[in-house]
N, C-alpha and C positions, 0 to 999 in steps of 0.2 A: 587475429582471425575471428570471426564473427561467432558466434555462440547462439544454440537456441534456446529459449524457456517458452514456456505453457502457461496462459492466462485464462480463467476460467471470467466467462461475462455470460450475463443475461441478453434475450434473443434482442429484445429492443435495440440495446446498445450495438450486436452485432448484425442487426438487418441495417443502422443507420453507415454503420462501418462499411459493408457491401457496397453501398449505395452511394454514400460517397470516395470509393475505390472505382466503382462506374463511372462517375460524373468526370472525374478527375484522370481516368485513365491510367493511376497507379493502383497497386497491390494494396489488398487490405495490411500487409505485411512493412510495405512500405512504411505508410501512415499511422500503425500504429507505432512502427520505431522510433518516427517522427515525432507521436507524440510523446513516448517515454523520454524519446533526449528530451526535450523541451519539460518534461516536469522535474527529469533529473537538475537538469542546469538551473531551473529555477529555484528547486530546492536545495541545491546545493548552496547556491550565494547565499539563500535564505539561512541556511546552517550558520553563515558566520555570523549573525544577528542572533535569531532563534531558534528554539529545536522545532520540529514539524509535530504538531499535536497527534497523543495516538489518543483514538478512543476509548471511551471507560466506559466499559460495560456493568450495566444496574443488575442485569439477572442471564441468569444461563443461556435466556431462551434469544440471545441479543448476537449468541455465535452461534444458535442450533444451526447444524446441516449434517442431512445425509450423510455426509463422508466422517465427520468428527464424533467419537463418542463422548460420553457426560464427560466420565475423565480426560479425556484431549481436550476439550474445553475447559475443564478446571483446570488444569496444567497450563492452559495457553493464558489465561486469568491470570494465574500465580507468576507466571513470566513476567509479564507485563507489570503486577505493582511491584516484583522484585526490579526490575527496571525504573519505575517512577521512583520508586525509593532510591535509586542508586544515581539520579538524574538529582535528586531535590540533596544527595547527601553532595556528588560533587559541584554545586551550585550554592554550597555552603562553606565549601572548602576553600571556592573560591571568592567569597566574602570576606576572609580571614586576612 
């Protein structure tokens, strides 16, 4: 059964989404589904090769937004190298 989520974009990206939901005669809803399978799938095969780069962020002001406080940003920080570390130790393990 199909599932909803919520994507927060910028108006650019969502007037070009409108716009070619017009042209094409499908849903914005459609197309963006469209596009998620298509980056799912790509990344997925891509998984069996490599991991999908996250960003590293240099300073705080590289997450700031409205909705996240200093500390939800430090915390989201601290996820993320507790993750690279735990990506760089099982890529060690599997050296062995």
């Amino acid at each position: 059964m199909p599932k909803a989520i919520t994507i927060r974009t910028d108006d650019t990206t969502l007037d070009r989404l409108e716009a070619m939901a017009r042209s094409s005669e499908r849903s914005r809803n459609y197309l963006a589904n469209l596009a998620l399978q298509e980056f799912v799938a790509r990344h997925d095969e891509a998984a069996l090769c490599a991991p999908i780069a996250v960003p590293v962020a240099e300073r705080l002001a590289d997450y700031r937004s409205e909705l996240w406080s200093d500390d939800d940003i430090k915390a989201f920080l601290a996820y993320l190298d507790d993750e690279r570390q735990r990506d760089v130790a099982v890529d060690r393990v599997g050296e062995l």
